[in-house]
N, C-alpha and C positions, 0 to 999 in steps of 0.2 A: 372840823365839822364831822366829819367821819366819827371820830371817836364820840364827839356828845352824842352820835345818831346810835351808835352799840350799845351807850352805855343809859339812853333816856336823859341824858343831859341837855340843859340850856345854855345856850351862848350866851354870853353878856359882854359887849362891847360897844367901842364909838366909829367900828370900823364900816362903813357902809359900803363895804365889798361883801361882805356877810350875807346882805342882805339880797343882794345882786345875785348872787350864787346858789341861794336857795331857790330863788324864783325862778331861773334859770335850769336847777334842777329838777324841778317840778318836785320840791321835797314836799311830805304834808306833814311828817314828826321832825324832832329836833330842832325844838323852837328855839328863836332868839329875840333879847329884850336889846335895845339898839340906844344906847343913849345921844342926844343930837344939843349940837345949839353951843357949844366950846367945853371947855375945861372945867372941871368941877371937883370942888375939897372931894373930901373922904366923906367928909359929915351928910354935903348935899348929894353925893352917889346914894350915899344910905338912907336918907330920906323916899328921895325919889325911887328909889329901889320899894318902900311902905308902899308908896301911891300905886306902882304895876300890881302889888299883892293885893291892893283895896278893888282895882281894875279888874285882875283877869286871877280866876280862883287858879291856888296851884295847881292843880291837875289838869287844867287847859292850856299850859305854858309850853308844855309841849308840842304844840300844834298849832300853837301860833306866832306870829311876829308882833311884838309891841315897840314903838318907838315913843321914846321917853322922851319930853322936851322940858325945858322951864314953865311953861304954861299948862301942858296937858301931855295925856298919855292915852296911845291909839293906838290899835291893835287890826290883824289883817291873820285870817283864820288862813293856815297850809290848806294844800297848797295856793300860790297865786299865781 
């Protein structure tokens, strides 16, 4: 986390400690996109990766948390 926070990077993961830890840190940059709901090919990662882009414009990824699910995609502006 550290480093995406030096470098303006986003986290992308299914780890919801991620998201624990941010909140926790009262982070407001070094967003992360949170995928939920089980296991997913390559292809549906990449899809639903389209949909967060359709959702939250690049430049606001940053500074926020989206959780991606099969259904929908929701986001929680830093800090929380």
């Amino acid at each position: 986390m550290g480093w995406a926070r030096c470098e303006g990077r986003v986290v992308v993961t299914a780890d919801l400690d991620y998201a624990r830890l941010l909140a926790l840190a009262r982070v407001d940059h070094s967003g992360l996109v949170l995928f939920r709901g089980g296991n997913f090919s390559e292809s549906q990662m990449l899809s639903m990766m389209g949909r967060v882009l359709v959702a939250v414009p690049e430049a606001e990824l940053p500074r926020n948390i989206v959780v991606v699910d099969r259904q929908r995609v929701r986001r929680r502006v830093l800090p929380i």
